[in-house]
C-alpha positions as semicolon CSV with decimal commas, in nm:
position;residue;x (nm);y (nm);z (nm)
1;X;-2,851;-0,166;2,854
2;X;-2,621;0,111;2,802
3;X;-2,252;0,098;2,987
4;X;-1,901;0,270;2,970
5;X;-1,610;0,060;3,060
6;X;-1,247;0,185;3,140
7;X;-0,988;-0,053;3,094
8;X;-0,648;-0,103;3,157
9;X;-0,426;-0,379;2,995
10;X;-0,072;-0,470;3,190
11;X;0,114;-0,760;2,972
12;X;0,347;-0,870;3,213
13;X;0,665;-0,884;2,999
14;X;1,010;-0,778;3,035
15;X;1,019;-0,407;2,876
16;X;0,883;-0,084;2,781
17;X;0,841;-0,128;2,404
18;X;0,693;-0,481;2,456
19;X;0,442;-0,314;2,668
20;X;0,348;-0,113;2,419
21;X;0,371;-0,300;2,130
22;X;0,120;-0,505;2,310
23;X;-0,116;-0,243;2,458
24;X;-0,151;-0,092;2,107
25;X;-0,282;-0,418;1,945
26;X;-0,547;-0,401;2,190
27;X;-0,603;-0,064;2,124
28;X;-0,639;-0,159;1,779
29;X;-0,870;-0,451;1,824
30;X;-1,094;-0,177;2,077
31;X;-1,111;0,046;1,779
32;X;-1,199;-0,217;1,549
33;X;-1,523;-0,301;1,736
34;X;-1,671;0,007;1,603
35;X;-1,735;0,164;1,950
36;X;-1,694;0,524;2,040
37;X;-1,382;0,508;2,257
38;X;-1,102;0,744;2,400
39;X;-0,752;0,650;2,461
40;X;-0,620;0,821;2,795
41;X;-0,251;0,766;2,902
42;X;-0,345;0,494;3,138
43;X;-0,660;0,351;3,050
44;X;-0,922;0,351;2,786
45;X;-1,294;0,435;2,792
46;X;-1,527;0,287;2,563
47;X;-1,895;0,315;2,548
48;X;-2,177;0,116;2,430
49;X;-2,408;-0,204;2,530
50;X;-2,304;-0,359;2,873
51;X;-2,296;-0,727;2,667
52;X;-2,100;-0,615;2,418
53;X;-1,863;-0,421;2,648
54;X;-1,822;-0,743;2,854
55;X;-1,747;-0,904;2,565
56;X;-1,447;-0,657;2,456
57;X;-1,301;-0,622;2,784
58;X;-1,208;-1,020;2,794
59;X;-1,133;-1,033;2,409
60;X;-0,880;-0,760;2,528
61;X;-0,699;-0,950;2,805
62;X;-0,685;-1,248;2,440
63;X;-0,543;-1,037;2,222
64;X;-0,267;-0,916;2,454
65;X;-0,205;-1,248;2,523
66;X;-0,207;-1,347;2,136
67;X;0,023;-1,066;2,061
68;X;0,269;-1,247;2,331
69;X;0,238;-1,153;2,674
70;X;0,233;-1,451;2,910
71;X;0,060;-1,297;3,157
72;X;-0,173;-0,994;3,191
73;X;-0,331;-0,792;3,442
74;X;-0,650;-0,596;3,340
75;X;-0,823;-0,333;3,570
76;X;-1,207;-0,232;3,469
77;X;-1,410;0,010;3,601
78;X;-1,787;-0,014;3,463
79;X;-2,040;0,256;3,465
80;X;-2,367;0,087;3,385
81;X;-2,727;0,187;3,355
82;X;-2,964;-0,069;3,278
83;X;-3,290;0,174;3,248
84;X;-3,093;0,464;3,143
85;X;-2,790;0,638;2,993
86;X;-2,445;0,682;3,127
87;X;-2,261;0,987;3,081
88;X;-2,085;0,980;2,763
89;X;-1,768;1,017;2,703
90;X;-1,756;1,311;2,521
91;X;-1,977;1,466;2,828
92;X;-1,700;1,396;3,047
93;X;-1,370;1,519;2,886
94;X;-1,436;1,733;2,551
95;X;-1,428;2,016;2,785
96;X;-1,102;1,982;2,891
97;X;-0,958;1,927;2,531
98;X;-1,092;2,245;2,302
């Protein structure tokens, strides 16, 4: 069951460089899974088995809150073919990066 997920991580915390801090361990933890991914400026795509990717996107909304936000808000948007592909991600933006 193949899927793409974009996700969006929002530690609620009190400034700029927290947010980041933050939002790049859970970019780190995305890119640990091994999964083809692609960070974007305000969200980021990653592409594999729809378990798996369900899987990630709540271990995200942990880690952020591991690395010290007390709250988070996460918005997901799923592309998901069950007897088929999804377009990938280098499909949908290489063109626009050469």
């Amino acid at each position: 069951m193949q899927a793409n997920v974009a996700i969006q991580v929002l530690p609620h915390v009190n400034s700029d460089e927290e947010v980041i801090r933050i939002v790049d361990e859970v970019i780190a933890y995305i890119k640990s899974t091994g999964l083809n991914y692609y960070v974007g400026p305000s969200e980021t795509a990653i592409e594999g088995d729809y378990d798996q990717l369900m899987e990630i996107i709540k271990n995200c909304q942990l880690v952020a809150v591991k690395a010290g936000a007390p709250k988070v808000s996460a918005y997901v948007k799923i592309s998901f073919a069950p007897d088929g592909g999804v377009l990938t991600i280098e499909k949908k933006v290489t063109k626009h990066h050469q």
